[in-house]
C-alpha positions as CSV (number, residue, x, y, z in Angstrom):
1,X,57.8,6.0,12.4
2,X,56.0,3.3,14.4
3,X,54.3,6.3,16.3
4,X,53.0,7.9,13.0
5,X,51.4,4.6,11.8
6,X,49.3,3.7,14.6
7,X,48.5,7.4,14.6
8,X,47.2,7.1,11.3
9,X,45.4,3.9,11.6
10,X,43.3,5.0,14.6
11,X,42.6,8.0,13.0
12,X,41.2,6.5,9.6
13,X,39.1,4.0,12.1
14,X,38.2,6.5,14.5
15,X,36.7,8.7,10.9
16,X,35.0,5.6,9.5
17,X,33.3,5.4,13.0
18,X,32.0,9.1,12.8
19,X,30.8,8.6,9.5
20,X,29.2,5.2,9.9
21,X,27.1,6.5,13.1
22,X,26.0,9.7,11.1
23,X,24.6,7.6,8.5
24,X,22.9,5.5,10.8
25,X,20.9,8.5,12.3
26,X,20.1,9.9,9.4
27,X,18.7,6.6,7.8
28,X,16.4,6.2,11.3
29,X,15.8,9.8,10.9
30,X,13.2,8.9,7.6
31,X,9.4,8.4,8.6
32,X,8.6,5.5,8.1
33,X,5.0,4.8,5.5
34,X,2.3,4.1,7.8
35,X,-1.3,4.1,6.1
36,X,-4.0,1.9,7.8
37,X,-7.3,1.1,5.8
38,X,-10.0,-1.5,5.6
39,X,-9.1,-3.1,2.5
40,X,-5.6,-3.6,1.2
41,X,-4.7,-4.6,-2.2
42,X,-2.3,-7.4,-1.1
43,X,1.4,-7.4,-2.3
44,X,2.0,-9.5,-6.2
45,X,-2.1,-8.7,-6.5
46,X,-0.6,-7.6,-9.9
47,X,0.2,-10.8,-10.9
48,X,-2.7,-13.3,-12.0
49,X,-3.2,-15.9,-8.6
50,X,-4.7,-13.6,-6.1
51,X,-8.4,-14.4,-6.8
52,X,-7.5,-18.2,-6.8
53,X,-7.4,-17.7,-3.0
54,X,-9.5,-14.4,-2.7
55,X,-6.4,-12.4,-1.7
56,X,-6.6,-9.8,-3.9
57,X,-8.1,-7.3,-2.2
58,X,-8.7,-8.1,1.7
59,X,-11.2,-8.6,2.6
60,X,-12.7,-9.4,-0.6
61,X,-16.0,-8.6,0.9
62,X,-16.7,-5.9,3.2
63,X,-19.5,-4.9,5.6
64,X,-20.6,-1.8,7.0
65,X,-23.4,0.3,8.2
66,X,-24.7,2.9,5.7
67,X,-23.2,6.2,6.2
68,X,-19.7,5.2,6.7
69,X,-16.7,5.4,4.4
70,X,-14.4,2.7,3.6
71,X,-10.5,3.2,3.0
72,X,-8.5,1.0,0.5
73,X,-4.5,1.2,0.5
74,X,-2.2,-0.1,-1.8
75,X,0.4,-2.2,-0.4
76,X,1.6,-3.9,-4.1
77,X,4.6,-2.4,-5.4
78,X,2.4,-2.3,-8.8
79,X,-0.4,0.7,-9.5
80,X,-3.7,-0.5,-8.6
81,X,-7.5,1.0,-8.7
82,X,-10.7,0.6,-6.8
83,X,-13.2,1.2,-9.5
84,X,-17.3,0.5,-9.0
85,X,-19.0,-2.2,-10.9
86,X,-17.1,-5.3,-13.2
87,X,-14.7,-4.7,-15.5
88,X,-15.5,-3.8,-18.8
89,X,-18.7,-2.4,-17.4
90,X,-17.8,0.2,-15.0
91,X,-21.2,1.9,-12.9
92,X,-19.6,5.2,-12.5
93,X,-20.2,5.4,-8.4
94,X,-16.6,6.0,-7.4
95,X,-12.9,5.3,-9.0
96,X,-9.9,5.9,-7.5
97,X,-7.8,6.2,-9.9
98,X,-4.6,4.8,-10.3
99,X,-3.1,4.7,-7.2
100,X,0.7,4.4,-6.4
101,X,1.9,2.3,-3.4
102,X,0.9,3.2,0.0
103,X,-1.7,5.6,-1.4
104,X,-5.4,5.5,-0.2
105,X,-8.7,6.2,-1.6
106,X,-11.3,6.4,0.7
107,X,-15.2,6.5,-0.3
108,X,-18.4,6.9,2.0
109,X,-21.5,4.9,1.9
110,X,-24.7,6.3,1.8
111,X,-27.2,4.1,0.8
112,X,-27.7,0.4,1.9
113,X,-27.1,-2.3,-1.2
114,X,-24.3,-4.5,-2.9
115,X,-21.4,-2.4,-4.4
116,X,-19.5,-4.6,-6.9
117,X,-15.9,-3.0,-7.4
118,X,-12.7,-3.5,-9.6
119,X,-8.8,-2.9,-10.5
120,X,-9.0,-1.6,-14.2
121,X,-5.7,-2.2,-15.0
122,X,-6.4,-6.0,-13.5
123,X,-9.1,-7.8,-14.3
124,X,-8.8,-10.5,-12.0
125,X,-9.0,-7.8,-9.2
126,X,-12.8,-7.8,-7.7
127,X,-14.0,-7.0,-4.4
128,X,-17.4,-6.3,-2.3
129,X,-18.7,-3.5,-0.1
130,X,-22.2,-5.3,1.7
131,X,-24.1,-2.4,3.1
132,X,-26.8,-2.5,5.7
């Protein structure tokens, strides 16, 4: 009877073993969300606070050459946008669109100037692309 239990036991721990180390594999089987850009809209950048200490987007302001493109990524759990001009008076040039988290927009630069941009569903959101 002894026999039997010990039998038992090491077979219900020797189970939970097995089925603890297949879930561990598949769990570091997942890719893991890389996305690497050169403005991030910071994590609680949903929340007013972030332009108190110009973390919104960062860099806040941005400079490149003309003729290269610029890649913003969403790393708030919240949607965001990256929309040209000031809010409530959008210019038109580029919008992303709402954009989950760990989505990108990318836009290229042609033409050297000041490019004022914007979250529309957060107004507090503002950034800067200097081109030169």
């Amino acid at each position: 009877m002894i026999i039997i239990g010990i039998v038992t036991v090491y077979a219900i721990i020797m189970t939970g073993l097995v089925i603890f180390a297949s879930s561990k594999e598949k769990i570091s089987e997942e890719p893991e969300i890389v996305v690497s850009g050169d403005v991030i809209m910071s994590t609680k950048s949903s929340r007013p606070g972030c332009e108190e200490t110009d973390r919104c987007y960062i860099p806040s302001v941005f400079d490149i050459n003309s003729g290269n493109q610029v890649t913003w990524v969403n790393e708030d759990s919240a949607f965001h946008s990256v929309t040209s001009g000031f809010y409530g008076e959008p210019s038109d040039l580029f919008d992303s669109g709402h954009l989950d988290p760990y989505e990108s927009f990318t836009f290229n630069f042609d033409e050297k100037g000041t490019y004022d941009y914007f979250c529309t569903l957060h107004p507090w959101m503002k950034g800067q692309v200097l081109v030169g």
